[in-house]
C-alpha positions in Angstrom: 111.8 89.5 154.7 107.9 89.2 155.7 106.1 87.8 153.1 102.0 87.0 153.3 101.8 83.0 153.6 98.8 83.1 150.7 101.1 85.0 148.3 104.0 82.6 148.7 102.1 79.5 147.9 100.1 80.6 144.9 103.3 82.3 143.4 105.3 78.7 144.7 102.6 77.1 142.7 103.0 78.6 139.1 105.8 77.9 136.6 108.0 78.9 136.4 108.4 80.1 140.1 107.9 76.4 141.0 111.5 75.8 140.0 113.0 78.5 142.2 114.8 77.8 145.7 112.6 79.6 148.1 114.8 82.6 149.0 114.7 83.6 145.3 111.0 82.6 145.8 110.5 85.1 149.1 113.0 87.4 147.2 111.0 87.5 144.5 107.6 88.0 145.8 108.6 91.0 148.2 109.4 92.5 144.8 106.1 91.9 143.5 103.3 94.8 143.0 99.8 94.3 143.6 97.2 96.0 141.6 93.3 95.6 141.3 91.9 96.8 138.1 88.5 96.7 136.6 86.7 94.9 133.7 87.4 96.4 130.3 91.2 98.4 131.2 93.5 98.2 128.7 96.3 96.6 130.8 99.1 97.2 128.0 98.4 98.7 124.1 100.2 98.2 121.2 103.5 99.4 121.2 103.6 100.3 124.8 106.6 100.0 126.8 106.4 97.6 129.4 108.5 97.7 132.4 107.6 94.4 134.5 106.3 90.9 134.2 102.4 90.5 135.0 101.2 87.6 136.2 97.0 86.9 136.7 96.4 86.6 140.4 92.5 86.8 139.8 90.3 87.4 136.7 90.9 87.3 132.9 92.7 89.1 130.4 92.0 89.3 126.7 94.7 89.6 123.9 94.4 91.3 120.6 96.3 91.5 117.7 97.3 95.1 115.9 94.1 94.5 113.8 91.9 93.9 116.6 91.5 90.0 116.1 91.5 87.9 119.2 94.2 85.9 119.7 93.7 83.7 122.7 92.6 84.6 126.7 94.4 84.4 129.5 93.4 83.6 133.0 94.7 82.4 137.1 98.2 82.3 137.3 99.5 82.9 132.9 102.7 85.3 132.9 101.7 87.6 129.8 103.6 90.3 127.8 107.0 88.7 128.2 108.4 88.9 125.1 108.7 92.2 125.4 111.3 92.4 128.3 113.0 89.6 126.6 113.7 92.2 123.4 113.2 95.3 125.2 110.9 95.9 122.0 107.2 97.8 122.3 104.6 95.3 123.1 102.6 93.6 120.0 99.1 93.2 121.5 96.8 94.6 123.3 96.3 93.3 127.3 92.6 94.0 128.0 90.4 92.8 131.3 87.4 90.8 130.5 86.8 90.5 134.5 87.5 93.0 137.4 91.0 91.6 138.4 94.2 91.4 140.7 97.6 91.9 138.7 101.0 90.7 140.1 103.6 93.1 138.6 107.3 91.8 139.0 110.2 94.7 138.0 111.9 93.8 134.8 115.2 94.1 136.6 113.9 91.6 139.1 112.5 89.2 136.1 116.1 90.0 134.1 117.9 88.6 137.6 116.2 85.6 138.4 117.2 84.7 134.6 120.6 85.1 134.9 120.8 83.2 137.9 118.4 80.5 137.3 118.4 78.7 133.7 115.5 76.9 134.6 113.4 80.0 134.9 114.9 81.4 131.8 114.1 78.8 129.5 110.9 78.7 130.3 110.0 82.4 128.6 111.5 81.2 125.4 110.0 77.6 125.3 108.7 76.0 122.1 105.1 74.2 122.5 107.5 70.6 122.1 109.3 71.9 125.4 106.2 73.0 127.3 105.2 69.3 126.7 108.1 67.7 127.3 108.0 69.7 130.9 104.6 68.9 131.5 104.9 65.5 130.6 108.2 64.8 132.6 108.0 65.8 136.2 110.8 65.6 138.5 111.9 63.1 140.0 112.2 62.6 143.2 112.7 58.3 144.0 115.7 56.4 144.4 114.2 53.9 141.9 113.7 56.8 139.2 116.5 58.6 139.5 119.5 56.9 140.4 122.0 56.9 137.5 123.0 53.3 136.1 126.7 54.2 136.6 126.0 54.1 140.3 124.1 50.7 140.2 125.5 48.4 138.0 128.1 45.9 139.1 131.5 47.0 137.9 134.0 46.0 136.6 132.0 44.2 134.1 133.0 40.1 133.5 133.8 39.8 129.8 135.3 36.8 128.5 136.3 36.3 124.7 134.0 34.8 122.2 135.8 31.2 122.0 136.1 30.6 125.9 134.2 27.4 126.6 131.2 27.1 128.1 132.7 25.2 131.1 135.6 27.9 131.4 132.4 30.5 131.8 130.1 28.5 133.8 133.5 28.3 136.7 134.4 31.8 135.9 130.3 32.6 137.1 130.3 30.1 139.7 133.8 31.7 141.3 133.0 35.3 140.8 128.9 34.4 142.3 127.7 36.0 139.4 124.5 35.4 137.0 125.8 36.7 134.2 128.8 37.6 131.5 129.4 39.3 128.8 131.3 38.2 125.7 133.6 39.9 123.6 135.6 43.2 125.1 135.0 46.3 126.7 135.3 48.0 123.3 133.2 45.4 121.2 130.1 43.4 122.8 129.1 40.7 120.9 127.1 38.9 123.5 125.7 38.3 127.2 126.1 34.9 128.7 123.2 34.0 131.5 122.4 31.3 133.6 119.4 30.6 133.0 121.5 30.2 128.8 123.4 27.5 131.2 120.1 25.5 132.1 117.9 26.2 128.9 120.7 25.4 126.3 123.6 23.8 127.8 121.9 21.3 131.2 118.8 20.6 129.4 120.3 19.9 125.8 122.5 17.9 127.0 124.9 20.4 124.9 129.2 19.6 125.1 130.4 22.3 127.7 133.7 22.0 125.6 131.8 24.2 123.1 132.2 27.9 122.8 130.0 30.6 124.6 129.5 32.0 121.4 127.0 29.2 120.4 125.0 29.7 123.6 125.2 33.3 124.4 122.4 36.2 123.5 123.9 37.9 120.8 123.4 41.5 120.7 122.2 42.5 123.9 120.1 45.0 124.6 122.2 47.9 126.5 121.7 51.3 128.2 124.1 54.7 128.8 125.8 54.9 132.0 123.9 58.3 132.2 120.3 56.7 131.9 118.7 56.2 135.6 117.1 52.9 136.8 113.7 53.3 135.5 115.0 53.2 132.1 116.7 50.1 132.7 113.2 48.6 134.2 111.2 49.5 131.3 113.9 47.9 129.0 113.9 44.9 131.0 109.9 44.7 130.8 109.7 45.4 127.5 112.2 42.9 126.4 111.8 40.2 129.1 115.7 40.4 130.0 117.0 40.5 133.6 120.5 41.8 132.6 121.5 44.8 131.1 125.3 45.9 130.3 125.6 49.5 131.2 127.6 51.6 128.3 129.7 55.0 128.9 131.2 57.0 125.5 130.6 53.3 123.8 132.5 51.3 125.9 131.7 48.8 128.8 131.8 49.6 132.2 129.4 47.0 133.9 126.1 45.2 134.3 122.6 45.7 136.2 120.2 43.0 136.8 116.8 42.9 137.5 118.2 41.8 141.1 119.9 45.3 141.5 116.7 46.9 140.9 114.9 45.2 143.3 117.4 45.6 145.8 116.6 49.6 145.6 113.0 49.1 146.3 110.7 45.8 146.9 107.7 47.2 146.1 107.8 47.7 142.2 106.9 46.4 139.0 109.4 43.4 139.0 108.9 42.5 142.4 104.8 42.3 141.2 105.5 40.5 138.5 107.7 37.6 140.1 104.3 37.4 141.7 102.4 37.0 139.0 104.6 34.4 137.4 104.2 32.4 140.9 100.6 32.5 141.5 99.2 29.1 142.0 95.5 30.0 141.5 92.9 32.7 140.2 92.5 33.8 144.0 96.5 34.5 144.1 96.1 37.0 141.2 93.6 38.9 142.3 95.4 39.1 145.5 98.6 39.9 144.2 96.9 42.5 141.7 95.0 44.2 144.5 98.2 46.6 145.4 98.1 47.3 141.9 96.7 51.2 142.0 99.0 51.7 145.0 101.8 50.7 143.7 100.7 53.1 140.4 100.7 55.4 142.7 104.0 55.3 144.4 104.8 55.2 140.8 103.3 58.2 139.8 104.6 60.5 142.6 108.3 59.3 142.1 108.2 60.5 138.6 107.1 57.8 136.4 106.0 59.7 132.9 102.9 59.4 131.1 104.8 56.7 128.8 106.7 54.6 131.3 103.8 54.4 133.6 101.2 52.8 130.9 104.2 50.3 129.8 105.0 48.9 133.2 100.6 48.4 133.8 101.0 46.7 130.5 103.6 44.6 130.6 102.0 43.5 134.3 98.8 42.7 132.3 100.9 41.0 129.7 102.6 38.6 132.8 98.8 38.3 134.2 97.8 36.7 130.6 100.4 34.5 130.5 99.8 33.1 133.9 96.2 32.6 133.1 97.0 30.6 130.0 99.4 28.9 132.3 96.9 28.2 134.8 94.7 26.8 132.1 96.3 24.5 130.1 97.5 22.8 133.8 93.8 22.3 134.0 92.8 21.7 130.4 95.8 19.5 129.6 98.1 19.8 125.9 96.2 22.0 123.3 95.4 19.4 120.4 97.6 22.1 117.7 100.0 25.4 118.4 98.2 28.3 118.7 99.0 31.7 119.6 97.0 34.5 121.8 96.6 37.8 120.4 96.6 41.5 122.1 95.0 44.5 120.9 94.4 48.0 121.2 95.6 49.3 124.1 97.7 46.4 125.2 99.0 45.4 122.1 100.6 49.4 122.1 101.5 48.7 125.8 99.1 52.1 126.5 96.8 50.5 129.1 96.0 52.2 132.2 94.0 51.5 135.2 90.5 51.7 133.5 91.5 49.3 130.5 88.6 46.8 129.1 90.8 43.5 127.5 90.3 43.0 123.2 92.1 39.9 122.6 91.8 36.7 120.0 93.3 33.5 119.4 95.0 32.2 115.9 93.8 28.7 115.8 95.8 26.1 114.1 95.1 24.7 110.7 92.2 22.2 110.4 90.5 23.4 113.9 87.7 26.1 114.1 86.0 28.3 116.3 83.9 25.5 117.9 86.7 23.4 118.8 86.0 21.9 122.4 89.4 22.9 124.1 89.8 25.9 122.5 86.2 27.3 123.5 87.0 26.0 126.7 90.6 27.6 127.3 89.5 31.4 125.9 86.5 31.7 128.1 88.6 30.7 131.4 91.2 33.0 130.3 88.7 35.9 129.5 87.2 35.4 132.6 90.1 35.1 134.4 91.2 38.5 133.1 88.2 40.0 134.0 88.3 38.8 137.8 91.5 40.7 137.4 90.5 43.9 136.5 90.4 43.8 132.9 87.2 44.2 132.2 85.0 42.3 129.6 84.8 44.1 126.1 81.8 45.7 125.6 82.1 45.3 122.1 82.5 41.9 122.9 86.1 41.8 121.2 87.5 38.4 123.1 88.8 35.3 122.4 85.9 33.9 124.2 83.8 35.5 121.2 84.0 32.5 118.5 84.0 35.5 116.0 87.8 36.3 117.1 89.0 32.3 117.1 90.4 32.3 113.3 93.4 30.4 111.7 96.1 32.3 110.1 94.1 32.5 107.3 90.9 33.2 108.5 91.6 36.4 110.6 93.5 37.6 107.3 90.0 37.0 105.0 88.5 38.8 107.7 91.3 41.9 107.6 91.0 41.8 103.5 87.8 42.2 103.9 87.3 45.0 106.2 90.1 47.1 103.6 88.4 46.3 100.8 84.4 47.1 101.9 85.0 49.4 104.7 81.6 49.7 106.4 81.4 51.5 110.4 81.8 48.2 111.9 85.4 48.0 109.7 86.3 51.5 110.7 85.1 50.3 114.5 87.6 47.0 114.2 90.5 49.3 112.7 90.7 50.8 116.0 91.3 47.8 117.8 92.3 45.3 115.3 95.1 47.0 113.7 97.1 47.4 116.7 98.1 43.6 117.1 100.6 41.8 119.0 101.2 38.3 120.2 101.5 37.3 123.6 102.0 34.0 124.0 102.0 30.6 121.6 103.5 29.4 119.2 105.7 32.3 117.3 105.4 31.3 113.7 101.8 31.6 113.5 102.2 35.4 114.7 104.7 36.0 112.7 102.7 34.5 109.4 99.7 36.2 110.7 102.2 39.7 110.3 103.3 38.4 107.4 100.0 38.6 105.5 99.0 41.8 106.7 102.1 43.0 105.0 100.5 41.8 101.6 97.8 43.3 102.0 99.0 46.9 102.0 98.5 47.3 98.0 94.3 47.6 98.9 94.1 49.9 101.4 94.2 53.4 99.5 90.3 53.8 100.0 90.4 52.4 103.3 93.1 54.7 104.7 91.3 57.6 103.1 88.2 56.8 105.2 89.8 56.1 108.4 91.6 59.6 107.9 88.3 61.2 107.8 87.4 59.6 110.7 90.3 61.2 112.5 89.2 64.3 111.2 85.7 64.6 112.2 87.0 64.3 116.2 86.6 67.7 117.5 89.5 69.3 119.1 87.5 70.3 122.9 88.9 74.0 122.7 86.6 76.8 122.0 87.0 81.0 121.7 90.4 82.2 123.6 91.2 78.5 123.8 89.0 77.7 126.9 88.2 73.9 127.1 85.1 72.8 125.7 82.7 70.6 128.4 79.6 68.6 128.9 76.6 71.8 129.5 74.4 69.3 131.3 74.4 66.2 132.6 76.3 63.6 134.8 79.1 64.3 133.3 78.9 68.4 133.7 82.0 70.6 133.3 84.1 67.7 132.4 85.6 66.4 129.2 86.6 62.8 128.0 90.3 62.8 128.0 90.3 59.4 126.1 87.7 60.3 123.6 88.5 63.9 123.1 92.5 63.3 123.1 94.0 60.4 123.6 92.1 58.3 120.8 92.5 61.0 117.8 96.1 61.2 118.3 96.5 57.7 118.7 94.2 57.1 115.6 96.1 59.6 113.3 99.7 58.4 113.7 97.9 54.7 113.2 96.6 56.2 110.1 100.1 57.5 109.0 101.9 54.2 110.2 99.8 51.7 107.6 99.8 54.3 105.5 103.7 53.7 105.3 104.2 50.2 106.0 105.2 50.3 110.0 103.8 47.1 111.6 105.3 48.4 115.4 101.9 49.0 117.2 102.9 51.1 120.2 102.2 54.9 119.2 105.8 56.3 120.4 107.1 53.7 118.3 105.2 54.6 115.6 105.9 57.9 115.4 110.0 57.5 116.1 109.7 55.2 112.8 107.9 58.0 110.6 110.6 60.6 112.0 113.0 57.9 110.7 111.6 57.0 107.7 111.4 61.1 107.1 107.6 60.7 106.7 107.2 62.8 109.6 109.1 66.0 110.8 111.3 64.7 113.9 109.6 67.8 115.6 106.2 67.0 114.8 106.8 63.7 116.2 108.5 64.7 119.4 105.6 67.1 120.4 102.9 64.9 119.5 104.5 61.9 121.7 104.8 64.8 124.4 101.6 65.2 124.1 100.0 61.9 124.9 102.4 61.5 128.0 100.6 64.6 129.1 97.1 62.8 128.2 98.4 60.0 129.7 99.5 61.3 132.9 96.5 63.6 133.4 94.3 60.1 132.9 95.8 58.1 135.1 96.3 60.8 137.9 91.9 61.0 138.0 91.8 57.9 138.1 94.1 56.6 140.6 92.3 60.1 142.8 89.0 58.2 142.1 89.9 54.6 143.4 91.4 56.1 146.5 87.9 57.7 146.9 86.2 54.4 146.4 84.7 55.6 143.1 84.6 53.7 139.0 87.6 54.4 137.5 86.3 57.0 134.0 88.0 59.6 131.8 85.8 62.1 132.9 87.9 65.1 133.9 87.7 68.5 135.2 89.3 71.2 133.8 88.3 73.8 136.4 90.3 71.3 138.4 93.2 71.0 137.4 96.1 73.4 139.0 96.9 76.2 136.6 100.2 74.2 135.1 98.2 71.1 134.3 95.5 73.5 132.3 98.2 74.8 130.0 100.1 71.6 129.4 96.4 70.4 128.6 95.8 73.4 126.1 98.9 72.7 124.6 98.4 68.7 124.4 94.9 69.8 122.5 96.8 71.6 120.5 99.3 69.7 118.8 96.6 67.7 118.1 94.7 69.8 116.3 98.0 70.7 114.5 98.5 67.0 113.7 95.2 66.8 112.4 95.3 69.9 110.0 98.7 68.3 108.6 96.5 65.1 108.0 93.8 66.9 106.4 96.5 68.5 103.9 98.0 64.7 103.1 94.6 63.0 102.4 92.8 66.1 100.9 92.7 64.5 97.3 92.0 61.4 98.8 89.4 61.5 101.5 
């Protein structure tokens, strides 16, 4: 069949067509009637029959209700009047031009068969706003690093040895099998992993009786993933968790292990490969260099099918391994720190939610009977804020760095200065909340993080007032969607017929489930984690939750997928975007993403309405 090129591609180009093979594509737009109607037809009335699916080619179409209310518009490439054919019911609203226009018209037997043979294109017609997200969010994936199942990577069978085998029976059993690692306890019930690098840190070095069971040595508890999971899971796990060994689970039970090894093995140019990197660079000049392939690599990323969550978590947890080193680098040069301390993340990293135009908001806990003036400690935060900088995280503007004697506190200093931005909540309070609040330690000494967590947690019983106004905050951002849902963008300007993803969608999600999160006691900072916590802690619908974490993928994705388009150009990296420029599936998932938002944020407004 003869099809016109031009009709194939935009059709090709819409969901759900997208997701056909292309003879049902070409099948499907032979079928297809073309008519040109002008501005102010009534398309379809109320309780009209409808016969076929319309689809916009060109112009606009506005929808009424029975009472004549406007209910949203429609524009390039939106499927309308569905429902419908899906009941064989009268239509509900009315269809009406608001610009001459082309109409697509597909025969309802021809809609009725590509849904019984294609499920994909069926589900899409009777999609909640949570799937739309989660579709728009998720693309496919198309990489061997993505998408390749665990059960066809990890090494099988698995090693498993019982619980009281001695650590020299394990260490042979490793050494004749030429294997880094080996789980204890049985197929049925893991109790442990057994690594070498366990062998070195806590057997060679301690000097420890090899006679002794693995059980004293081994890592109890393992973290583990479903056979049916693919290999990007396991990578994130492995970042997340700083673990190069994962046993690999099907229906409960054992059936083998992937390393961090395995994963490399499937591509060399990923996030673990960089990160090795990282950890080896001798010098400031070896970072940078190292971190140069960065937004390529973000890229490759990207186009395989990394989501708007996994992406943000591997760019984090590569900034995390850039701190580290810097500290690393610094101490070499500085010599032993004259008491522990411990470095602090906020904001963005301490939720693992950076991207590739991420500014860095860290501090220091100082140990007891030091200050903010101490010599070495001056002297270590501005080479590592500098440092960070060289590499791409830029300075605060705010100034919010360790390098700023204002964030160098003792345990008990930073928690005066937290009890004191709860109990007199001024702007530059609700400023800090948004930063301060989302907290995380990335290096040093453990038990001062962990006190510093610790005294946060007492002072929950004084922030009633201060949740209250942080709520209102939340509630004065402005959703950017106008009349018939059309995105709302800069009149004038540099920054004409764009809108700031970041400020306009990214921070009031992020700032409402924060809200909700101290509101209830949950000290995890990352926003996903957040709101799986609520859904657990039944202080938000598991629905709710699932679309609003759908939605900041999509915010996610769409952010990083301008900026990466403006580096390649040789442009600054911004959160400027174009609507207009986006293809017609980004636009809805966009809408929608706005939308759960402003959802979220009436649900907030009902919660806080005798309080704010």
């Amino acid at each position: 069949m003869t099809v016109p090129v031009d009709v194939l591609e935009f059709l090709g180009a819409q969901s759900p067509f997208s997701a056909l093979p292309e003879q049902a594509l070409r099948q499907a737009a032979s079928r297809i009637e073309a008519v040109y109607r002008r501005r102010g037809e009534v398309l379809l009335d109320h309780d009209a029959r409808n016969d076929a699916l319309p689809l916009i080619r060109k112009g606009a179409v506005e929808v009424a209700d029975p009472q004549g209310r406007l209910v949203l518009r429609l524009e390039e490439g939106d499927c309308f009047a569905f429902v419908s054919l899906l009941t064989g019911n009268p239509t509900r609203f009315r269809y009406t031009l608001i610009e001459d226009a082309l109409i697509w018209w597909l025969p309802a037997q021809d809609f009725h068969a590509l849904r019984r043979e294609y499920p994909e294109f069926d589900r899409y017609f009777v999609r909640t706003l949570e799937e739309r997200l989660t579709l728009a969010a998720r693309p496919p994936q198309d990489n061997a690093l993505f998408a390749a199942p665990l059960a066809g990577i990890a090494s099988k069978p698995a090693a498993i040895v019982p619980a009281d085998t001695t650590i020299r029976a394990a260490a042979r059993q490793m050494a004749r099998m030429r294997i880094s690692s080996l789980l204890v306890g049985t197929p049925e019930r893991l109790q442990g992993i057994l690594t070498d690098r366990d062998l070195r840190n806590k057997v060679l070095a301690e000097d420890l009786d090899p006679s002794r069971p693995v059980s004293e040595i081994m890592v109890a508890r393992p973290h583990a993933l479903d056979a049916g999971r693919n290999a990007f899971d396991a990578l994130l796990l492995m970042l997340d968790h700083g673990v190069h060994h994962l046993p690999v689970l099907e229906d409960g039970r054992v059936i083998g292990v992937v390393s961090s090894r395995d994963l490399l093995a499937l591509q060399t140019e990923h996030p673990l490969y960089l990160i090795r990197e990282v950890g080896l660079a001798p010098d400031l000049e070896a970072l940078t260099r190292t971190l140069a392939r960065l937004p390529e690599l973000c890229a490759r990323l990207l186009s395989a099918g990394a989501d708007g969550a996994g992406l943000p978590r591997v760019l984090t947890a590569i900034n995390d391994a850039v701190t580290r080193r810097l500290l690393a680098l610094a101490r070499a040069e500085l010599g032993p720190p004259p008491g522990p301390f411990a470095w602090l993340a906020f904001g963005s990293q301490a939720r693992g939610e950076q991207t590739l135009h991420s500014d860095q908001d860290n501090g220091l806990i100082l140990p007891d009977g030091c200050d903010a003036d101490t010599p070495y400690f001056r002297a270590l935060s501005e080479t590592v804020c500098a440092g960070l900088d060289a590499c791409g995280q830029r300075f605060c503007d705010g100034g919010i760095m360790a390098q700023n004697p204002k964030w160098r506190l003792t345990v008990d200093g930073w928690l005066q200065r937290f009890g004191d931005w709860m109990r007199a909540p001024e702007p530059e309070a609700l400023l800090n909340a948004s930063i301060f609040f989302d907290l995380r330690q990335l290096a040093g000494d453990r038990d001062l993080g962990d006190a510093l967590q610790d005294g946060l947690a007492g002072l929950r019983g004084n922030r009633g007032l201060f949740l209250g106004i942080l709520a209102r905050q939340v509630l004065d951002h402005a959703v950017p969607l106008g009349t018939f849902r059309r995105f709302v963008v800069e009149s004038d300007g540099a920054h004409r017929d764009r809108l700031n993803i970041k400020r306009a969608g990214l921070l009031p999600l992020v700032e409402l489930v924060r809200v909700r999160a101290l509101r209830h006691g949950i000290a995890t900072p990352g926003t996903e984690d957040r709101l799986q916590a609520l859904a657990r802690a039944g202080r938000i619908a598991a629905g709710d939750a699932r679309v609003l974490a759908e939605a900041l993928r999509v915010f996610t994705r769409l952010r990083m997928r301008h900026q990466l388009r403006q580096l390649r150009a040789g442009e600054a990296a911004d959160n400027w975007i174009a609507p207009e420029r986006l293809d017609a599936g980004e636009r809805r998932a966009l809408r929608d993403a706005f939308i759960a938002v402003r959802d979220a944020q009436s649900l907030l407004a009902g919660e806080f309405g005798t309080r704010a």
